[in-house]
C-alpha positions, -999 to 999 in steps of 0.1 A, spaced: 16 13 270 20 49 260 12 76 237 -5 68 198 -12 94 172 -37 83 154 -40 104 123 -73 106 104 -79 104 67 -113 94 60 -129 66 47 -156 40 52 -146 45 89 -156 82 91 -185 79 68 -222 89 70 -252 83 48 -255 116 30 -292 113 16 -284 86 -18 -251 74 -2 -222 72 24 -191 97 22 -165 105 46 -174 133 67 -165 126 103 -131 138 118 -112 119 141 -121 132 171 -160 118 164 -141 83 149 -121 81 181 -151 86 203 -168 50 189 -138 28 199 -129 13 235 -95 24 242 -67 -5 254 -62 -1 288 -28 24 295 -33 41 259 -34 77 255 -44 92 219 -34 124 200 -59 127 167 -43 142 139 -66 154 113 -51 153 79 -85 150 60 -116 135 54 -123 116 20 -134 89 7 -103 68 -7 -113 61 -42 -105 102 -42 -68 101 -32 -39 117 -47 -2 114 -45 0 149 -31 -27 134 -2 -6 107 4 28 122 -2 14 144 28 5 118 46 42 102 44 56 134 56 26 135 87 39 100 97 79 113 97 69 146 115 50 127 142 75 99 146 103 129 152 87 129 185 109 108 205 77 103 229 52 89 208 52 51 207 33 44 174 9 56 147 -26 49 137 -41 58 102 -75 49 100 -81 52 60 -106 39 33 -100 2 22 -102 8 -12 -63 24 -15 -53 16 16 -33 -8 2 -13 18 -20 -5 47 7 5 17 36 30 3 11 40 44 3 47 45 40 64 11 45 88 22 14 100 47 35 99 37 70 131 37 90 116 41 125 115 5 148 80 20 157 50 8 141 29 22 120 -10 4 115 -33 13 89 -71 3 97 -105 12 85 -134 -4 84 -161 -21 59 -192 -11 75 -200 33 82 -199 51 117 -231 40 134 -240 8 120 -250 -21 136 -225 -48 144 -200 -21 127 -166 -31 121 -148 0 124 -145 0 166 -128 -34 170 -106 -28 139 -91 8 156 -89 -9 193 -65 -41 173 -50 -16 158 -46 12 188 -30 -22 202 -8 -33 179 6 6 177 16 3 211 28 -33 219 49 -40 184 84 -31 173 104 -37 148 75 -48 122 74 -16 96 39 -7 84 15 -30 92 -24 -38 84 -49 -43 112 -84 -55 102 -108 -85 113 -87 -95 138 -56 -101 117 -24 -84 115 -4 -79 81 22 -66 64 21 -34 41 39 -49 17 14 -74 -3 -17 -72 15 -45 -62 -5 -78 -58 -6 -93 -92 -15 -133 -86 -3 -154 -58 -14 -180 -63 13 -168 -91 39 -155 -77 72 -123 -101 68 -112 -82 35 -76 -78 39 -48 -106 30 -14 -114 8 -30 -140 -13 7 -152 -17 14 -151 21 5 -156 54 1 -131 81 21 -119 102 -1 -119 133 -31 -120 152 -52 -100 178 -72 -115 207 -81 -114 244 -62 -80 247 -29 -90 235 -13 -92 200 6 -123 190 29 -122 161 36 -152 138 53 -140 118 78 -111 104 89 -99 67 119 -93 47 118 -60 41 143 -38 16 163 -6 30 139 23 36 142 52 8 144 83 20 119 104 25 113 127 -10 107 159 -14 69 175 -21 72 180 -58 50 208 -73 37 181 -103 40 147 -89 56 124 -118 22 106 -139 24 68 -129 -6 47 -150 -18 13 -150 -23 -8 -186 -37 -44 -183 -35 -73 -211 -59 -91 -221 -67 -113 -250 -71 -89 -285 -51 -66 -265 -28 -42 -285 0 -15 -275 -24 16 -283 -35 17 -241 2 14 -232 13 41 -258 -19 67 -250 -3 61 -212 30 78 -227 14 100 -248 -2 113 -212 27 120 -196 31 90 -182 70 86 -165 60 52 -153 34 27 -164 28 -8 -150 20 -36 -169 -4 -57 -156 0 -87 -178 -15 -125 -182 -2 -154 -159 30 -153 -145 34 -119 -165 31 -125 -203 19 -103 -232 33 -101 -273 57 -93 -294 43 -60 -303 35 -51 -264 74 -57 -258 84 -32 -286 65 -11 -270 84 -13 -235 117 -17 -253 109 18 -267 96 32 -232 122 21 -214 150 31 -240 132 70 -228 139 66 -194 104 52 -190 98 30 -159 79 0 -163 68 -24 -136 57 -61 -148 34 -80 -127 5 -99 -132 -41 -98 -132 -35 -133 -114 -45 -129 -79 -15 -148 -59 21 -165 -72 51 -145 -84 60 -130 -118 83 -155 -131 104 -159 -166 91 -188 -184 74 -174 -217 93 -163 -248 73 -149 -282 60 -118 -257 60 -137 -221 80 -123 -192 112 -137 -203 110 -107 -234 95 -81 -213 121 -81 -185 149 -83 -215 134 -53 -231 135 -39 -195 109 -41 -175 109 -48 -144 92 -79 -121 71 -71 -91 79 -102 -73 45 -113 -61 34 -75 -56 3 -65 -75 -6 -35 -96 -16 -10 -65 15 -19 -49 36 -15 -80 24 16 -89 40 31 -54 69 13 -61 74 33 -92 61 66 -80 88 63 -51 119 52 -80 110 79 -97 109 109 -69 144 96 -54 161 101 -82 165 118 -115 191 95 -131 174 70 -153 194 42 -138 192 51 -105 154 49 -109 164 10 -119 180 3 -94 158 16 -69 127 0 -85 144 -34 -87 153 -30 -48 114 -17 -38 98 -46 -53 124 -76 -41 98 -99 -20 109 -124 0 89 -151 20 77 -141 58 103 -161 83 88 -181 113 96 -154 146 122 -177 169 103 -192 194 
C-alpha cells in the first residue's frame, strides 16, 4: 500500500509517568515500535518534537504545516501520520486541512491512555490511522481515533477520559475502521485550500473571550489592549451577547480587528435570530459566523485570514470563506 511518514509531535501517545505525572517524552521511533503495522506499509518517522499539547504554539504548528507540505513534495510518499496530543489536536488538524491542496491524506491520531499501559489506546489508534493514510484519497485532513474516521474540520474533542473522545457534535463521520479495511460513509464540503503562509517572526495574537451572564466588554477590550489582531467571541446560544458587547466589536472591527462569532453550545450552527445584542447585531457590526465551527476551530480560522493577507478586507473575505460549513454528502454508492 506504500510509503507513510508519520511525523511525531508528542502527546498522550508518547508519554511516560515522570515521578507525579505523565509528559511526552518518547520519540517516534519508540511510539512506532508499540503498533502492528498494516500489512504492505512502510514507515518514515519524522521527529518534529515531543510535547505535551496543552504547550503548543503557532510557531510549533505553523512548523508543522510546513513539515506536512515538505513531505507531501515527495511525489512517492502516499500519505501522512501525525500522532499529536488530543487536547489541540483539534486546532493544528483544522490548521492543516485550511491549507491542504494535496488528494493525499493526511490523519491526525493520538491516544487517551500513555505508552505502556494496559489495554492502551494509542496502538490500535496509529494502525487505523497508518491505514487510513494509505488506502484514502481525496478526503483532506482527517481524524482517526476509537475506530472512527473524521473530518478535520468540526471534530473536537468531546471526552476528557473515554477512549471514543473525538466527534462533530453537529455531524456524522465520515468513516469507519474494521477487519483491516477502512470504509468511508461519508465525505465533506470543504472550501479552497489557502496557501501556504509564510513563517512570521511574531505570529499575529489571536484570543478567545466567552459571554456569560453579568458579562461586560472589559475581557474583550483587555484582548485588544494585548495585542490582540483577532479575537473570537464565544457567545450564548445560537451566538448572542449585548448591546455594549456589540459596540465593542463595531469598534474592533472598524480597526481592522478580526472577529469570529460562534457559540459555548456544544452542537447547531450560529444563526441570526436575536436583536438587542444577539447574532443579528454582532454580524451587522461585523463579525463574522463560524457556521457550526467552535472556538478551537475558529481561532485557526482567524490566525490563517490574518497571515494570508494584510488588506483588512481581504482578511474578510478569507475568514468568511474558512469558516463556510456545509453538511457531509452520502459517498455514491
Amino acid at each position: 500500500m506504500g510509503r507513510i511518514v508519520v511525523i511525531s509531535t508528542g502527546g498522550t501517545i508518547a508519554s511516560r509517568w515522570q515521578g507525579s505525572g505523565f509528559a511526552a517524552d518518547a520519540d517516534g521511533r519508540e511510539v512506532m515500535a508499540t503498533a502492528p503495522l498494516p500489512e504492505g506499509i512502510t514507515v518514515e518517522i519524522v521527529d518534529l518534537f515531543s510535547v505535551n499539547s496543552p504547550r503548543l504554539t503557532t510557531a510549533h504548528q505553523l512548523t508543522l504545516l510546513r513539515t506536512v507540505h515538505e513531505v507531501l513534495a515527495d511525489p512517492d510518499v502516499q500519505g501522512i501520520v501525525v500522532t499529536h496530543g488530543t487536547d489541540t489536536l483539534e486546532e493544528s488538524a483544522f490548521l492543516v486541512d485550511l491549507h491542504h491542496h494535496d488528494p493525499r491524506t493526511v490523519v491526525f491520531t493520538g491516544s487517551q491512555l500513555p505508552m505502556g499501559a494496559t489495554d492502551g489506546d494509542g496502538p490500535g489508534n496509529l494502525y487505523d490511522a497508518l491505514l487510513t493514510a494509505a488506502t484514502t484519497r481525496g478526503l483532506g485532513v482527517l481524524i482517526a481515533f476509537a475506530g472512527r474516521v473524521h473530518a478535520a474540520r468540526g471534530t473536537v474533542k468531546t471526552q476528557t477520559l473515554i477512549a471514543d473522545a473525538f466527534a462533530d457534535p453537529s455531524g456524522e463521520q465520515l468513516g469507519k475502521v474494521g477487519f483491516g479495511k477502512v470504509t468511508v460513509l461519508r465525505h465533506a464540503v470543504r472550501p479552497q485550500a489557502l496557501a501556504l503562509p509564510a513563517m512570521p517572526e511574531l505570529p499575529p495574537r489571536v484570543d478567545m473571550v466567552m459571554h456569560h451572564a453579568d458579562a461586560d466588554p472589559a475581557l474583550f477590550e483587555a484582548a485588544l489592549a494585548a495585542g490582540a489582531q483577532g479575537v473570537v467571541l464565544v457567545a450564548t446560544g445560537a451566538g448572542n451577547a449585548t448591546p455594549e458587547i456589540v459596540e465593542a466589536v463595531r469598534a474592533a472591527t472598524a480597526r481592522g480587528v478580526l472577529v469570529a462569532l460562534t457559540t459555548r453550545v456544544a452542537a447547531g450552527p450560529v444563526t441570526e435570530i436575536y436583536t438587542h445584542g444577539g447574532a443579528v447585531d454582532l454580524v451587522a457590526a461585523g463579525a463574522v459566523k463560524s457556521g457550526t465551527l467552535r472556538a478551537g476551530q475558529a481561532r485557526i480560522a482567524v490566525l490563517s485570514a490574518l497571515l494570508a493577507s494584510q488588506d483588512p478586507a481581504e482578511r474578510v473575505r478569507i475568514l468568511h470563506r474558512s469558516l463556510v460549513t456545509e453538511s457531509p454528502v452520502l459517498v455514491d454508492a
